[in-house]
C-alpha positions in Angstrom: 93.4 109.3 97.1 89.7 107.8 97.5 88.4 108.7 100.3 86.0 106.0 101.9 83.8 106.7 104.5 83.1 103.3 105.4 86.6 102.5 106.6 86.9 104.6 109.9 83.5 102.9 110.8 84.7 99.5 110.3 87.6 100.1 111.9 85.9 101.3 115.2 84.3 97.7 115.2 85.6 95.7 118.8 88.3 98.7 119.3 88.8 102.2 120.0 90.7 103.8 117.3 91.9 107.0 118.9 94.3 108.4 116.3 92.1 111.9 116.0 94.3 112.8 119.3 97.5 113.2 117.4 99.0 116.4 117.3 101.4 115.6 114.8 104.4 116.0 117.0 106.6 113.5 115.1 107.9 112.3 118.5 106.4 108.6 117.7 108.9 108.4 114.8 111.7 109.9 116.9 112.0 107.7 119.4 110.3 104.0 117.1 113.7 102.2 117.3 112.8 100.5 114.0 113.5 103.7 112.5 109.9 102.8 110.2 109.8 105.0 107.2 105.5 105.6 107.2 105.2 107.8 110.5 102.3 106.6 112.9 100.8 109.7 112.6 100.3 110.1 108.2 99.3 106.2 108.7 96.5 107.6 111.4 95.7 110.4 108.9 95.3 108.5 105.9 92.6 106.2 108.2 91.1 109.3 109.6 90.3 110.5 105.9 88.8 106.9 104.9 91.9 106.1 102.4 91.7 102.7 102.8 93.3 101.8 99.6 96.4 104.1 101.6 96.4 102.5 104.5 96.4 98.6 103.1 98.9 99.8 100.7 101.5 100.1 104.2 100.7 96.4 105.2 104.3 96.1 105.6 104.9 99.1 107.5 101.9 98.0 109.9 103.1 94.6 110.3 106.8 95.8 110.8 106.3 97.5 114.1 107.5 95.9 117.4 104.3 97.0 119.5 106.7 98.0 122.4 104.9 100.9 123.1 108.1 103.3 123.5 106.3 105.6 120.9 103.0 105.3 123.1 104.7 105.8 126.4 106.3 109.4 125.7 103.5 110.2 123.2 102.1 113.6 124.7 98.9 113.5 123.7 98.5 110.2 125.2 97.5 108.5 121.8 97.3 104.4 121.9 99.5 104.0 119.0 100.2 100.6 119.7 96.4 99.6 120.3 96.0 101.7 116.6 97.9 99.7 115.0 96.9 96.5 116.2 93.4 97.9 114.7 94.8 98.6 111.4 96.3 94.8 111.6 92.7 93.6 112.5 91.5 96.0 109.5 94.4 94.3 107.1 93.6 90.8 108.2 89.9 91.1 107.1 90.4 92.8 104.2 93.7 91.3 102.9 93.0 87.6 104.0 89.3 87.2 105.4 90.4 87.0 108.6 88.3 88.5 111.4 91.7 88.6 114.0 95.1 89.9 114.5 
């Protein structure tokens, strides 16, 4: 991994990326009914250490979640994981295609 400082800087531009709140409970991936293989919280990690090469490597995973907050809603550390990814999606659009939106 590469780590690159620059990337959890650009990806508090126009949103608050609160992923540093995870506690690493695991119950986000217990209860995502999508079953997604890439936890939220090793997804928030690898953004939280600046892999960005990581993190656009999981476009799939990112664009695979439903947004239906169920993860969010029971998460106890009261983490906006659906507001994080939609972040990472903003982050994936400007890097991957030159967009600037989600």
């Amino acid at each position: 991994m590469k780590s690159d400082p620059t990337f959890l800087r650009d990806l508090h531009v126009g949103a608050e990326f609160d992923a540093q709140l995870c506690m690493n409970c695991g119950t986000c991936t217990a209860l995502c009914p999508l079953g997604i293989e890439l936890m939220p919280r090793k997804l928030f990690r690898r953004a939280l250490l600046g892999d960005r090469e990581g993190v656009l490597g999981q476009k799939d995973t990112i664009y695979s979640c439903l947004l239906c907050r169920l993860c969010e809603a029971n998460c106890p550390a009261g983490v906006h994981i659906a507001e994080n990814v939609r972040t990472l999606r903003v982050a994936l659009n400007r890097e991957l295609f030159g967009l600037a939106e989600a």
